[in-house]
C-alpha positions in Angstrom: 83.4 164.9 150.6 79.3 165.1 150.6 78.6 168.3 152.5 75.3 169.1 153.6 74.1 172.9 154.5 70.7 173.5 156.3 69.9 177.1 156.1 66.4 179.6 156.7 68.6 181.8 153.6 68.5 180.6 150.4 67.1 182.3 146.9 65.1 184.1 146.0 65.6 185.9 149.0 67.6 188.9 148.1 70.6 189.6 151.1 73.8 189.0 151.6 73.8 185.8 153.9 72.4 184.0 150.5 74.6 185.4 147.9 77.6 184.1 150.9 76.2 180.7 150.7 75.2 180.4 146.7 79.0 181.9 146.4 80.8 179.5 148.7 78.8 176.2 147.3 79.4 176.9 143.7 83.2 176.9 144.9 82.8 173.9 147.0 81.2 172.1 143.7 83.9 173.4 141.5 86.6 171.9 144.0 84.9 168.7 143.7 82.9 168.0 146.7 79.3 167.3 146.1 76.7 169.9 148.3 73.0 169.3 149.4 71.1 171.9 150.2 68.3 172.2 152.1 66.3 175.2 152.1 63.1 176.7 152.8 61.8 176.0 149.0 61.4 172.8 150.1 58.5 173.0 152.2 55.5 175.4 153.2 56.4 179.0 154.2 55.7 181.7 155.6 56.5 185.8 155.2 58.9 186.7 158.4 57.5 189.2 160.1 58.9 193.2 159.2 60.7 191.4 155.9 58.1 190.2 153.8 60.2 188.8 150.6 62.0 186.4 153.5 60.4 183.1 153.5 60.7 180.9 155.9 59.9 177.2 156.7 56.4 176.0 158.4 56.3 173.4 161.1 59.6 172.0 158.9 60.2 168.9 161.3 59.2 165.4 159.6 60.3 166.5 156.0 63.6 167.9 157.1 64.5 164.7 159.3 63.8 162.8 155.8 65.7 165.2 153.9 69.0 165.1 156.3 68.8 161.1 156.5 68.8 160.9 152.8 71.5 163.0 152.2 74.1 161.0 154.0 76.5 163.5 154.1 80.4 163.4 155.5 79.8 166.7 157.1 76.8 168.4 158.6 77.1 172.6 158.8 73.9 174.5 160.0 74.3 178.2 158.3 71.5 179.9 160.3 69.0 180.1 163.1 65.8 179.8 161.7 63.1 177.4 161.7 65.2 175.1 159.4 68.8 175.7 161.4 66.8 174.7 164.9 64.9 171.9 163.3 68.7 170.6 162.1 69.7 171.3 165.6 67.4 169.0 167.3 67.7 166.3 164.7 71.3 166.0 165.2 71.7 166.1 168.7 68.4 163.1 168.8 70.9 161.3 166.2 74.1 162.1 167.9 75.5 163.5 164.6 78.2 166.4 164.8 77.7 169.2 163.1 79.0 172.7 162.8 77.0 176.4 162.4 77.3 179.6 161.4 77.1 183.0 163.0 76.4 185.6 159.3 73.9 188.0 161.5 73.8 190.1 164.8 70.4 188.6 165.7 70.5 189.9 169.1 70.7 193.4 167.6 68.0 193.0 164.9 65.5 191.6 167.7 66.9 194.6 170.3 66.2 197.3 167.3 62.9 195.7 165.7 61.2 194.0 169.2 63.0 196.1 171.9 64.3 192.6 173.3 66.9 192.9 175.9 70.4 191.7 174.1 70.8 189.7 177.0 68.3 187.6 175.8 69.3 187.6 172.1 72.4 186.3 173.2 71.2 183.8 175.7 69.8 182.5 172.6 72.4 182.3 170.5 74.7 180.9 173.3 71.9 178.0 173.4 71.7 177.3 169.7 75.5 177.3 168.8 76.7 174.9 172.2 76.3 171.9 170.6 77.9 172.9 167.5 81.4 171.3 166.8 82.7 174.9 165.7 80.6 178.0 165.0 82.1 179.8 161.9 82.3 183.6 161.9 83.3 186.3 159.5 85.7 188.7 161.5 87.9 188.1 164.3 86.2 191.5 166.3 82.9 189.5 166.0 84.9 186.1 167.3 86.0 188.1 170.3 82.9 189.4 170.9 80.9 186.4 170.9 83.4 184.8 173.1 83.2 187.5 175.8 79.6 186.8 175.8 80.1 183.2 176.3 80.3 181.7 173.0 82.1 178.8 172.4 84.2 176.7 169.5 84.2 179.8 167.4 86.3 179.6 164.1 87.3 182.6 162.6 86.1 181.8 158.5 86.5 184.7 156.2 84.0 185.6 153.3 85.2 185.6 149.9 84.5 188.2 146.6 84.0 186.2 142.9 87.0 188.8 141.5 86.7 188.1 138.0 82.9 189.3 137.8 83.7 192.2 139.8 87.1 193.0 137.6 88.7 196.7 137.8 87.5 199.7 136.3 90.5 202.5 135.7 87.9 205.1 135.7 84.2 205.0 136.7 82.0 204.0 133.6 78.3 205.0 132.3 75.8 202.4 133.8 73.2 202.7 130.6 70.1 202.5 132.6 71.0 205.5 134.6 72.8 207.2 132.1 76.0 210.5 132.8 75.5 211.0 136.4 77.2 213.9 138.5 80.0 212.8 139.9 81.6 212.3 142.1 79.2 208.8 142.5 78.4 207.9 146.0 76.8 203.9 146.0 74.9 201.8 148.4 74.4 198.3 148.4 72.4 196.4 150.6 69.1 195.7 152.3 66.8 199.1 152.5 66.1 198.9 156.4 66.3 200.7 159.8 69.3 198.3 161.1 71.5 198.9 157.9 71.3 202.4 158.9 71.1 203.8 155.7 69.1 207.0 156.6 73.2 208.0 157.4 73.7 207.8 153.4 71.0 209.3 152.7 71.4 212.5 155.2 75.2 212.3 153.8 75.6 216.0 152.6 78.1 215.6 149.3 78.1 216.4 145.7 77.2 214.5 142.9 75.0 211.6 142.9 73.4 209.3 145.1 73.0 205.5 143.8 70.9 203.0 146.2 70.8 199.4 145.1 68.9 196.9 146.9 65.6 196.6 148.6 63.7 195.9 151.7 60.9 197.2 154.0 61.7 201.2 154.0 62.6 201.7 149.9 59.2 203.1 149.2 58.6 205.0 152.0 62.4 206.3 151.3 61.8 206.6 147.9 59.1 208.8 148.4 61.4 210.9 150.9 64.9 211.2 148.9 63.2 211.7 145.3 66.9 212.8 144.4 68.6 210.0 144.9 68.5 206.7 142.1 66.3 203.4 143.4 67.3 200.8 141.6 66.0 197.8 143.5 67.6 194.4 142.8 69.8 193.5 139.9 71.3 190.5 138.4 74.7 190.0 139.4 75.9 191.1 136.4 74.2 194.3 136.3 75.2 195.0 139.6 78.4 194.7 138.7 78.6 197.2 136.2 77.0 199.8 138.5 79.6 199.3 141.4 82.1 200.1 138.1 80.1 203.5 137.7 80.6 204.5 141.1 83.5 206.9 142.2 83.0 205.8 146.1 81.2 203.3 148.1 79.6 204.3 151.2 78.8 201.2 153.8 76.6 203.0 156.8 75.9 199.9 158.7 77.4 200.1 162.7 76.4 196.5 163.2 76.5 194.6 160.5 79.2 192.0 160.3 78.7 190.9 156.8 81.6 192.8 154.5 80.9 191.1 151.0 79.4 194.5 149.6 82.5 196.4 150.2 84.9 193.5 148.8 82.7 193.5 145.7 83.1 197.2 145.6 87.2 196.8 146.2 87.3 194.5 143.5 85.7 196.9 141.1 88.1 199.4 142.0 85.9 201.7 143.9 87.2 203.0 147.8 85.1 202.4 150.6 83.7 205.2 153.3 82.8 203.4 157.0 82.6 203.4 160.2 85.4 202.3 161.9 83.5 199.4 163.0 83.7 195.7 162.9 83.1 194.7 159.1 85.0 197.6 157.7 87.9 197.2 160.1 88.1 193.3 159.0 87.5 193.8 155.7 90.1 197.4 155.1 92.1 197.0 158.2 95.3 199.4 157.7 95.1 199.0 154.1 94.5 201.9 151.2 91.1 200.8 150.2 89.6 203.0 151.7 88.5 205.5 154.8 87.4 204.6 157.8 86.1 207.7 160.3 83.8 208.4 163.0 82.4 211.0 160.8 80.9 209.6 157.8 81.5 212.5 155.5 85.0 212.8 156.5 85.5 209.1 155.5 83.6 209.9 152.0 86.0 212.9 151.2 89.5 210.4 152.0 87.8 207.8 150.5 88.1 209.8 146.9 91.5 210.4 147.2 91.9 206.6 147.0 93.5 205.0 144.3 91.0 202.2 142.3 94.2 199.9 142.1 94.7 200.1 145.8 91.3 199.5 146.9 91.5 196.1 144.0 94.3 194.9 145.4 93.1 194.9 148.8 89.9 192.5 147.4 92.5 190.3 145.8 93.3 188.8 149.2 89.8 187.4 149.9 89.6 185.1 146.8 86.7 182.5 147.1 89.1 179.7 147.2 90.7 180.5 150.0 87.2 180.8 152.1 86.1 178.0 150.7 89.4 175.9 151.8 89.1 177.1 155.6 85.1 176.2 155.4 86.3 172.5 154.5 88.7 172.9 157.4 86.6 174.0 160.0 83.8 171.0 159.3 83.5 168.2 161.7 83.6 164.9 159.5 81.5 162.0 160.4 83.1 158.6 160.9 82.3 156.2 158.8 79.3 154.5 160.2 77.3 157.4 160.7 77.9 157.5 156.8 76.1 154.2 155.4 73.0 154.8 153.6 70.0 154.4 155.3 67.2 152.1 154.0 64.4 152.5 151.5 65.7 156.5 151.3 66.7 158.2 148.1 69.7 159.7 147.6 69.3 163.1 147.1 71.9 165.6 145.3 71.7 169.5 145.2 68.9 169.5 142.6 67.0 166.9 143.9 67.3 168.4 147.1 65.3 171.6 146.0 68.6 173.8 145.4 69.6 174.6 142.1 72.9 173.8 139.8 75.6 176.8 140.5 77.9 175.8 138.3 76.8 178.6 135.6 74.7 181.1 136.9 75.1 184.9 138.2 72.2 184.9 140.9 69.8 188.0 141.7 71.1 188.9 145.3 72.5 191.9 147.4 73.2 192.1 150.7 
């Protein structure tokens, strides 16, 4: 099948909604469906405002519309609401073409916390973008009942997945060489550094040992600055970052919003326990398993989380495999029939490359959540 994605998220952005989709179309190319991509690299940008490293598309309209017709694809999935995921939007429903969309972020809570707008509104939105869509995919079923108490509708419940052979198990925790013998026990974060993330409730966490903070965004130098303590190492290569979740002795995932539980499966997989909330992406992602602790007190969830063992919290990540998500993304698309399929006139076909995005066959990509 020729699938084409339109999202506002694509490298070299550094979160977690990118390294989702770079993850799940290298498994949709290596199951033999052929992907175009269409991202924001394609066209003029500009810096979003409050998260300066995110691009996103200028006035995208024309070139997208020539972009989509080109692609002639069997499926049609918009993965965000951006400038890009609207523009999609409207070209579709002008064409008549079904398509499906994604739900990765609580918008309405980023816009309530950053802009102070009502969620109401946020979600008035949302209920506006996703209506036409043929099925909106989301990662955990609390978010799919949340959305549909607050109108939503068509919502597919579509689990993430965690690449388990670059994130393989560690018996004990290991030296990460750029940091060198740290104190243990080794408390890690992952993620973006920013006010919604809540990582200020790492940060205050009174434990032992050592603090690790990998990732970046719009606090980390002001943070920096304020926890000299604690180790900054920005963004990594996937490959780096996967030998410092196998230094640390317990992953600590702050976040009370965020729905996006690929950090703590790559965590799991390396054999390192998670401490949470007992809050949407945690409960999806642990549930009543042993991987971990889930507590309305943060440091009480730290201190069970230890007592974890690295094969339990492993074998839990074993059951989120990229195939599987992959298979239920395929599932969940609404295929064209075959007219809305032949090849327009005078258009190029256009492939991943072509399209602007790049071959994913054999490369470990520079993202965090």
């Amino acid at each position: 099948m020729k699938i084409l994605i339109v999202t506002d998220a694509w490298q070299p952005q550094a979160h977690g909604v990118v390294t989702t989709l770079v993850e799940l179309v290298r498994q949709l190319q290596a199951s033999g469906h052929e992907v175009v991509v269409i991202q924001p690299g394609q066209f003029r940008t500009w810096p979003c405002p409050g998260h300066r490293d995110v691009h996103l598309a200028l006035f995208p309209g024309r070139r997208l519309r020539e972009l989509m017709d080109a692609a002639e694809p069997d499926a049609i999935h918009i993965a965000t609401e951006g400038p890009l995921g609207w523009a999609a939007r409207r070209h579709c429903l002008r064409r008549k073409l079904a398509f499906t969309t994604g739900f990765h972020t609580r918008l309405p809570d980023l816009l309530r916390a950053a802009l102070g707008v009502p969620l109401s509104w946020g979600y008035a939105l949302l209920r506006w973008f996703h209506r036409p869509s043929r099925g909106v995919m989301v990662p955990t079923q609390h978010t799919l009942d949340m959305l549909k108490a607050r109108g939503l509708r068509h919502l597919r419940a579509w689990t993430h997945g965690v690449d388990t052979r670059l994130f393989a198990l560690a018996d004990a925790p290991v030296v990460y060489p750029p940091l060198g013998p740290l104190a243990h026990p080794v408390s890690l974060y992952v993620g973006q550094v920013s006010g919604e993330r809540n990582i200020g409730a790492f940060l205050e966490l009174d434990v032992p040992g050592s603090k690790v903070v990998c990732g970046a965004g719009p606090l980390r130098s002001a943070l920096r600055l304020r926890y000299p303590n604690v180790h900054w190492l920005g963004v990594l290569p996937r490959h780096e970052l996967a030998q410092v979740y196998a230094a640390a002795d317990v992953f600590v995932f702050p976040s009370r919003s965020d729905s996006q539980g690929r950090v703590m499966l790559e965590a799991m997989a390396s054999g390192v326990p998670v401490a949470a909330y007992p809050v949407d992406g945690p409960l999806q992602v642990i549930g009543e398993s042993r991987a971990g602790a889930l507590r309305d007190d943060l440091r009480e969830a730290w201190s069970e989380a230890l007592k974890v063992k690295r094969h339990e919290a492993r074998d839990r990540a074993l059951q989120f495999g990229w195939g599987r998500a992959a298979t239920l993304f395929v599932s969940h698309l609404s295929v064209m029939p075959r007219p809305r399929r032949q090849r327009s006139k005078g258009l190029p076909r256009l492939g991943v490359e072509a399209a602007g995005a790049p071959n994913l066959s054999h490369k470990r990509h520079q993202v965090v959540e």
